[in-house]
SESE-226963 format. One record per residue (C-alpha): residue in one letter; x, y negated, z. Coordinates in steps of 0.02 Angstrom, whole numbers, plus 50000, padded with zeros to 5 digits. Each point is the difference from the previous one (the first is absolute). Layout:
% residues N
AXYZ ...
This chain:
% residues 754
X537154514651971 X498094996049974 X498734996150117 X497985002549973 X499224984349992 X498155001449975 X498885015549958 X498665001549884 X498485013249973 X498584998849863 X499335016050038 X500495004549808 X500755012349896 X501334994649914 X500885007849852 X501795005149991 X501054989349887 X498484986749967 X500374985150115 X500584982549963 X500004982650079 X499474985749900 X499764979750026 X498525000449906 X499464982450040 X501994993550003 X499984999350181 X499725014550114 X500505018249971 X498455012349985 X500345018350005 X499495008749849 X499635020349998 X499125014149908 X499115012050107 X499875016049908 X500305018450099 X501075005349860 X501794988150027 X500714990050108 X500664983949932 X501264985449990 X499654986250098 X500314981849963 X499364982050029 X499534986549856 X499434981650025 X498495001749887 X499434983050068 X501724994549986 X500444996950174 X499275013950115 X500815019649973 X498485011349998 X500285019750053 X499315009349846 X499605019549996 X499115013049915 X498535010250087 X499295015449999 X498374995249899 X501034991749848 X499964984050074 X501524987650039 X499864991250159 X500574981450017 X500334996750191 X500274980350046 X500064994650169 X500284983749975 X498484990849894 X498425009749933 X500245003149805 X499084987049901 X498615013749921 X499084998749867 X499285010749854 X501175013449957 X500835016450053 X500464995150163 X498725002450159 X500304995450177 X500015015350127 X498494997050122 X500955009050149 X501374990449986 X499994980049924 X502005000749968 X499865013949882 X499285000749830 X499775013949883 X500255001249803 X499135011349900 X500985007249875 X499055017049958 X501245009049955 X501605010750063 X501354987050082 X501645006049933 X501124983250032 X499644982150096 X501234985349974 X499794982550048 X501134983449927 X500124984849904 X499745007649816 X499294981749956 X501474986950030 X498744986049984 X498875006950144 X500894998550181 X499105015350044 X500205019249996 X499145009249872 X499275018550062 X500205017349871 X499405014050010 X500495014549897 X498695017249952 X500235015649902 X499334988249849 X500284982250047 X500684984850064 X499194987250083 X500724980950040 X498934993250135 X499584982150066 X499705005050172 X499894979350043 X498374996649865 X499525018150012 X500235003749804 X500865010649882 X501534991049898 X500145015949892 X499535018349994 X500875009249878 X500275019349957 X501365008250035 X500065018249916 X501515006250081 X499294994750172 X500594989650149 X500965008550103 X501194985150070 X499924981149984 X501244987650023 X500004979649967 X501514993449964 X501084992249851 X501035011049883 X501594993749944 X499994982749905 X498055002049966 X499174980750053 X498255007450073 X499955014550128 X499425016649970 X498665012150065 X501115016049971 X498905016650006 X500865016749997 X498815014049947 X500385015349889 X501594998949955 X499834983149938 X500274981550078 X499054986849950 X499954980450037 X498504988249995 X499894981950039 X498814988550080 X499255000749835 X499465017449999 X501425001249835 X501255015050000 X501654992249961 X500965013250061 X499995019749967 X501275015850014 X500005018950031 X500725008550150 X500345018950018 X498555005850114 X498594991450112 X500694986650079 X499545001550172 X501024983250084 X500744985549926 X500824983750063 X500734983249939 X501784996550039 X501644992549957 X500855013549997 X501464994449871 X500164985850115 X499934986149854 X498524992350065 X498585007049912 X499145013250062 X499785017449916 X498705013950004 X500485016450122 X498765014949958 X500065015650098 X498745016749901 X499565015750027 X501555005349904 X500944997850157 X500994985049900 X500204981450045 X500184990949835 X500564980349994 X499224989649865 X500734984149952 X498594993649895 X499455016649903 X501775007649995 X500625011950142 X501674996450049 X500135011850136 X499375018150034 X499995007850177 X499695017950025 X499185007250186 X499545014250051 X497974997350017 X498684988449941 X500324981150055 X498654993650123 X500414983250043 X501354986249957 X500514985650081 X501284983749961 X501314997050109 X501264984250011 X501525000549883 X499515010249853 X499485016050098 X498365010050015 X499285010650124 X499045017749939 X498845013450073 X499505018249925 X498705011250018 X501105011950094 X500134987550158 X501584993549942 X500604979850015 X501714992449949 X500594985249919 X501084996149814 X501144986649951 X499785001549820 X500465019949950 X500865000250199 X499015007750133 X500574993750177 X498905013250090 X498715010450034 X499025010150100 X498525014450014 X498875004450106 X498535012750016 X498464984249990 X499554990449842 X500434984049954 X498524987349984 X501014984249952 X501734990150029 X500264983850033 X501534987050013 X499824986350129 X501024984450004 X500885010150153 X500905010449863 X499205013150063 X499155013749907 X498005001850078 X499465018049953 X498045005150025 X499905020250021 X498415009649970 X500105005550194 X499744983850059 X501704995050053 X500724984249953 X501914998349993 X501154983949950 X501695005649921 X501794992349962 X499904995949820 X502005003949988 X500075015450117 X498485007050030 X500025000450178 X498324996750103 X499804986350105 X497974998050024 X498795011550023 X498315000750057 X498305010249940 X498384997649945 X498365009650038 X499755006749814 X501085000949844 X500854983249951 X498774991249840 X501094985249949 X501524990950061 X500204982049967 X500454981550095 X499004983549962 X499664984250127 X498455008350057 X499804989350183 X500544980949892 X501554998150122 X501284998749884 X500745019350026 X499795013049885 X499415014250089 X500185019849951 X498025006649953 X499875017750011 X498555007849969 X499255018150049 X498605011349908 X498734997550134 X500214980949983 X500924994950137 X501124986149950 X501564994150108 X501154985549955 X502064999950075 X501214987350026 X501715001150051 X500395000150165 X500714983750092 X501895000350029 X499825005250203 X498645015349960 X500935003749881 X501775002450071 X499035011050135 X499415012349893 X501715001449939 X500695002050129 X498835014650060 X500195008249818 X501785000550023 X499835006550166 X498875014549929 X500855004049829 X501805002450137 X499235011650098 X499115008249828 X501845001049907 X501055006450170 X498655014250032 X500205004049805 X501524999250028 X500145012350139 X499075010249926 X501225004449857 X501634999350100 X498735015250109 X499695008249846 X502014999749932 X500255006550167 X499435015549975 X500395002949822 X501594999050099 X499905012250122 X499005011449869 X501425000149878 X501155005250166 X499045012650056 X500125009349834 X501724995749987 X500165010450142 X498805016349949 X500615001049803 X501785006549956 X500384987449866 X501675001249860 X501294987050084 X499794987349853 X498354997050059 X499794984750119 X499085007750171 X498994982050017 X499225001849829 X501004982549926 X500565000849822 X501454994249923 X500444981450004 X500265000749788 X498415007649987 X499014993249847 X498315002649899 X499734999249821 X498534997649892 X499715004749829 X498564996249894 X499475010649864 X498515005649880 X499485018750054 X499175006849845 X499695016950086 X500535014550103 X501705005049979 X500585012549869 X498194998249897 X499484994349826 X499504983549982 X498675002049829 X499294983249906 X498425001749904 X499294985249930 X498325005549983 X498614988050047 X501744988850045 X499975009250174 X501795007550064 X499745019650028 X501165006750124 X500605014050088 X500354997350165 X499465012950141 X498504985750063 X501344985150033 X499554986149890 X501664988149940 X500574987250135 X501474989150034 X501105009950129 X500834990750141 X501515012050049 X500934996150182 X501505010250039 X501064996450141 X502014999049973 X500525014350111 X499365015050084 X498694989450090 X498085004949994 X498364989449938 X498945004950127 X498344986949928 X499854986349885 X498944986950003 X499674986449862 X498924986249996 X499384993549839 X498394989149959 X498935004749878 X500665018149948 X499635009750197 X498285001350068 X500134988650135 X501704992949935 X501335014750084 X500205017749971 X500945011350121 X501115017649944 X500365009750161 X500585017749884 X500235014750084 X501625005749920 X500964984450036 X501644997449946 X501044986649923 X499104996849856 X498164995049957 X498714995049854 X498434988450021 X498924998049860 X499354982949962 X498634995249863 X499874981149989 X498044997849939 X500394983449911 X501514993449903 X500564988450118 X501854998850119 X499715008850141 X501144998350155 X500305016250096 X500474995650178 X500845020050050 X500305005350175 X500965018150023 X500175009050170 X501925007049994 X500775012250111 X500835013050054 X499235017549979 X499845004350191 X499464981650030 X498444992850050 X500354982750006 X500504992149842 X500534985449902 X499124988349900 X500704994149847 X499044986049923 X499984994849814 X499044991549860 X499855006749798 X499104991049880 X499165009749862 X500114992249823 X498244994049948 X499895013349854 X500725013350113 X498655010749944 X500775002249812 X501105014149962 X501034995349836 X499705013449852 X501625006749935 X500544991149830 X499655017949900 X498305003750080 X498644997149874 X498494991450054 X498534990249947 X499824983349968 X498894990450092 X498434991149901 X500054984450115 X501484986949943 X500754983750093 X501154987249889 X501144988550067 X501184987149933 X501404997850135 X501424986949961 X501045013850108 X501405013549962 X499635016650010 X501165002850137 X499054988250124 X498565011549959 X501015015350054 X500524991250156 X498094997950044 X499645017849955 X501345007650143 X499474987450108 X498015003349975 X500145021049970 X500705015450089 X501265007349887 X501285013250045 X501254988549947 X500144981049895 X499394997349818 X501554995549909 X500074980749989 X501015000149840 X498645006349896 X499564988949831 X498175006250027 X498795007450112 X498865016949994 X499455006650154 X498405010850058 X499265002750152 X498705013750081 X498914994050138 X499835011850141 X498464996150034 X499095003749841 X501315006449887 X499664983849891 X501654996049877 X500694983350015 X501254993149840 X501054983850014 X500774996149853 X501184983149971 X501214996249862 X501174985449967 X498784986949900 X499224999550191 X498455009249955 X499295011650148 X498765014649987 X499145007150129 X498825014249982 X498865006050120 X498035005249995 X500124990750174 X499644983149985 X500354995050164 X501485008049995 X500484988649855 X499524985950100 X501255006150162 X501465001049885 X499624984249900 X499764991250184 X501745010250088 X500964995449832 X499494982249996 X500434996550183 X501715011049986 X500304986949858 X499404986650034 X498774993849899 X498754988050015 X498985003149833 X499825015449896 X498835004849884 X499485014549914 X499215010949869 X499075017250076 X498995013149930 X499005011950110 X498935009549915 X499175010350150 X499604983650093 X499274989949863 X498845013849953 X499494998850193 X499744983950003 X498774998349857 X498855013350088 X500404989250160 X499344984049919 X498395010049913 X499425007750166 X500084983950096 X499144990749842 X498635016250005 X499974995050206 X499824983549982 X498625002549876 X499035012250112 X500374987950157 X499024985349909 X498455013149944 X499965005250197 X499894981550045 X498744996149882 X498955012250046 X500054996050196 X499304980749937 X498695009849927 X499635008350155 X500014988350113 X498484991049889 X499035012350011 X500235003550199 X499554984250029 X498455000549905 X499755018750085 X500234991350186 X498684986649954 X498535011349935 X500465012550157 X499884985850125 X498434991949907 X499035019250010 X500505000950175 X499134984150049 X498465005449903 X500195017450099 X500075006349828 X500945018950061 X500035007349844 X500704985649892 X501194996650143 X500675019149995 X500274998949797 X500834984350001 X501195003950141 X500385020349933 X500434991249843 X501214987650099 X500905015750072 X500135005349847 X500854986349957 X501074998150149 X500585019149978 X500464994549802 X501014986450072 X500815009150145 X500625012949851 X500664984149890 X501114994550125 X500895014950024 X500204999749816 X500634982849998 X501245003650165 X500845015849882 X499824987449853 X501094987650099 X501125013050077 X500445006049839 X500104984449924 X501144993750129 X501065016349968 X500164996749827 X500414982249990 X501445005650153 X500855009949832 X499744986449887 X500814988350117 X501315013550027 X500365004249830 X500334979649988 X500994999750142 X501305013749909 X499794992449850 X500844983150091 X501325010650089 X500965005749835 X500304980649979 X500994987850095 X499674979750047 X499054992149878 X499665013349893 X499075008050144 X498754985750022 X499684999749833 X499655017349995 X498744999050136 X499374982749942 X499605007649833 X499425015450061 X498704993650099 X499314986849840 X499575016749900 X499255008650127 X498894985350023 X499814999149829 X499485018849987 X501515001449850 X500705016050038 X501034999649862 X500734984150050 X500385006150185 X500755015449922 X501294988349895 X500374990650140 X500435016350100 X501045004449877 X501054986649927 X499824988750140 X499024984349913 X498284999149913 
């Protein structure tokens, strides 16, 4: 239970997901926020004067406001300015598009907080305390998170910036000891012990809808959801909280979700509190405070705009850390838990209300299985039904329901034809595309009236509903899984009688194989050979392969484990694309696939069926290395046309300032006519310049998109390896491209070192 303890307003707009506390003198806590109309941001506090935590958030106007109650802000030349309507704030100029604000201690010999803030195109550490920049460096890929922390065994900590599909670390040197590629734009990220040996690692949630764990550079752990990840948050013992786009919450214990839930709002931010409890911010202004191991809601309270930031900090120097939680329209209101006596009253009166909540939901379903009741008697009573047939609708007590998975190439009774033209899969089909088939069927002469089946990530809104008309005691749902990934099917089937209208539930739970979408090619079907080729060296029988194969594939029945060798080949269903896995007894392993991340899911399934904690390997992708060359030429033509842009704004702005003077100076002499000429030829100038920044915004825009692929391409290139070979992949990978050697990045693509 939490209690309000003091309100705030600066009569500010604050951005969503850009606020921070920091102790920038050492001392006292100064909130820290960007106030831009586009996002609301994370909140936090840092002691940038080493004792005092300062609120810190971005505006509206590109600016990052420093509020500290507590001393006035020691300033002199520099960024910072102090806010004339208001002495406890300050305001930093930053110019630009606030994408991320962080405050900590990323110099161990300072006993202050250090302020960054991350733009499309930089990074910038900031001495709020002498009012100076400590480094301002570019950041290509952008700045769309920021975290300070250390990584692993590393001695210093890290400024880690997640931006377009990359991560990268700087120090309090402004050096960039640490780099790595991620699968999409990283959009949260967090530090975290979540191995529990006592150093922390890096959590990244994307747009990919994954949550990848990074020890170092190396992802040891891969989580799949079912929409972009918002928002992440540590929690005591090795567990994490999460938010998605979607308005959904939950927490993980390493690969083990402990709940969940959805609702309609967005999520602004979560939070974990020393109360074990789980603080979520939603976009409608409500503020909620969750049981980290069940999910249940024991706080709630709302605030009069979306929530900006959530964060805690010693912001009134009593010695309690209070909850901040900021709001867009800059109110500001800080929570503590509530004594022992308040707080057994509340609980009291919640338990007294969630009673009378669960007895009237209650009553309300034993008044609804009333009448199912009498409904099912009062047709009893109209229909003349055979005498096997029970009169109350019940089915028999050995009544089961079966499931059966299989691939559905087509309608029943038609041709299936493969042409291999342009490598696409021609078929004829009557309009229904090829689908894994989940087939219920009941074990006597009961009816499936509906079925229901929940699944994330394959349904539009995760469940899909078949209420047929011709019911009987079979039925078919088609499932497509978008992405090769296990997929749990959580099935619900209403069974019955054929007069009934109440029915029974039967509840069960399926997993698809994470290649379910592969149908295996008969041994005497001829088909092409894919251009794209994967070796591995496996110290493994053959057999152990098999095993992983029936475990990892839908097949109408088990690949013979006694084989000497391997040949199998798949068709996607998606595409048509032909899959070939090859292994013989010297431990050699062949797969070939135009697809490289396809390679890369197989390579990553295999080595964790397995085992294995390093694996290297030798690829050859024809397709994407050709890409990737006119990849790395259009950003080096963008690059080229982004510095020409540049240099010809410096040119501009010499000559408007010459323009502005001569204006001025005929204006003074009442000189009309010299006054008109010099100003038309500023507008002309102005309307040149208006013109080359929309150039340079679709410059960087496609620039950005660009460099996404490279980063992309890198990312694959590291999945078809395991452990160390996978950091040396990336390692090398990103030397060439630094060193513009495309032949070298190629090489390293392909055999795995330079």
């Amino acid at each position: 239970m939490l209690l309000p303890v003091f309100t705030l307003n600066f009569n500010q707009k604050m951005l969503v997901g850009r606020v921070c506390i920091g102790e920038y003198d050492g001392e006292h806590p100064c909130l820290t926020a960007a106030t831009t109309a586009e996002k609301v941001g994370w909140e936090g506090i840092g002691e940038y004067d080493g004792e005092h935590p300062c609120l810190t958030a971005a505006t509206t106007a590109e600016k990052v406001l420093i509020h500290n109650p507590h001393q006035r802000l020691g300033l002199q030349a520099g960024r910072l300015v102090a806010n004339q309507a208001n002495q406890d704030l300050s305001m930093l100029n930053i110019n630009q598009r606030i994408l991320s604000l962080a405050a900590g201690r990323l110099n161990p010999t300072l006993n202050r907080d250090i302020l960054l803030v991350g733009s499309p195109t930089n990074l910038l550490a900031y001495d709020v305390e002498n009012n100076s920049d400590i480094f301002y460096k570019e950041v290509a890929d952008g700045a769309n998170a920021v975290q300070i922390g250390y990584i692993g065994d590393r001695e210093r900590p890290l400024a880690v910036v997640g931006g377009n599909c990359s991560l990268q670390g700087f120090d309090f040197e402004g050096n960039d000891p640490f780099w790595t590629v991620t699968g999409d734009n990283v959009t949260s990220l967090i530090l975290a012990d979540y191995s529990k040996n006592g150093k922390n690692e890096l959590i990244v949630g994307s747009e990919d809808f994954e949550i990848r764990v990074f020890a170092e550079d190396e992802i040891i752990t891969e989580i799949t959801e079912t929409e972009a990840v918002t928002a992440l948050t540590p929690i005591q013992d090795g567990r994490f909280g999460y938010a998605l786009a979607n308005g959904t919450v939950g927490v993980y214990e390493k690969t083990t979700r402990w709940w969940r839930i959805k609702v309609n709002n967005g999520t602004v931010g979560v939070y974990e509190k020393t109360t074990r409890c789980m603080i979520t911010g939603w976009s409608s202004g409500k503020l909620d405070a969750r049981n980290d191991k069940s999910g249940e809601v024991v706080f709630k309270d709302n605030m009069g705009a979306s929530i900006a930031g959530l964060t805690q900090g010693d912001y009134r120097q009593d010695g309690k850390m209070e909850l901040i939680v900021s709001s867009t329209d800059g109110e500001v209101r800080g929570y503590l838990p509530a004594p022992p006596e308040t707080k057994k009253n509340l609980m009291n009166l919640n338990v007294e209300q969630e009673t009378i909540r669960e007895l009237s939901s209650r009553k309300q379903n034993l008044l609804l299985e009333l009448k199912n009741y009498e409904t099912n008697q009062k047709n009893s009573g109209f229909l003349k039904l055979p005498a096997p047939v029970d009169e109350d609708g019940k089915i028999p007590a050995q009544t089961q329901l079966q499931t059966v998975l299989a691939i559905n190439l087509g309608s029943e009774g038609k041709q299936v034809l493969y042409g291999f033209g342009e490598d696409r899969l021609m078929r004829i089909l009557d309009g229904v595309k090829p689908h894994v088939e989940v087939t219920l069927s009941t074990s006597n002469n009961t009816i499936i009236r509906a079925v229901l089946i929940f699944a994330e990530g394959i349904f539009e809104g995760e469940s899909f509903v078949v209420h047929p008309k011709d019911f009987g005691k079979n039925i078919s749902v088609p499932v497509s899984p978008p992405r090769d990934i296990p997929v749990d099917l959580h099935i619900k089937a209403f069974v019955g009688q054929a007069n009934a209208s109440q029915y029974h539930v039967f509840e069960l739970t399926r997993q698809l194989p994470r290649f379910s979408m592969y149908s295996l090619v008969p041994s005497d079907d001829e088909v092409p050979e894919p251009e794209g080729e994967l070796m591995l060296v496996l110290k493994e029988r053959v057999q152990r392969i098999i095993m992983w194969l029936n475990q990892n594939f839908l097949l109408t029945e088990d690949l013979e484990n006694s084989a000497a060798a391997l040949d199998v080949k798949f068709l996607s269903l998606r595409d048509g694309a032909v899959l070939s896995i090859n292994a013989d007894g010297t431990g050699v392993v062949k797969i070939r696939t135009n697809n490289m991340d396809l390679a890369g899911d197989i390579v990553q399934s295999l080595a964790n069926y397995l085992g294995l904690e390093d694996l290297g390997s030798t690829a050859k992708f024809p397709a994407e290395m050709f890409k990737l060359e006119g990849l790395l030429s259009r950003a080096e033509e963008l690059q080229f046309v982004r510095l020409k842009l540049s240099a010809d704004m410096a040119d501009h702005s010499g000559v408007i300032r010459s323009l502005v003077v001569r204006g001025e100076d005929s204006r003074i002499l009442k000189d009309m006519q010299s006054m008109k000429k010099w100003y038309g030829q500023l507008h002309d100038i102005n309307r040149d310049l208006v013109s080359g920044y929309k150039i340079r915004v679709t410059n960087h825009e496609e620039l950005m998109d660009t460099l996404k692929e490279v980063n992309q391409v890198i990312q694959r290139a590291g999945r078809l390896r395991i452990g160390k070979s996978k950091t040396l992949v990336i390692n090398e990978c990103r030397d060439a491209i630094k060193n513009k050697n495309i032949s070298q990045l190629i090489k390293v693509i392909s055999t795995g070192q330079s």
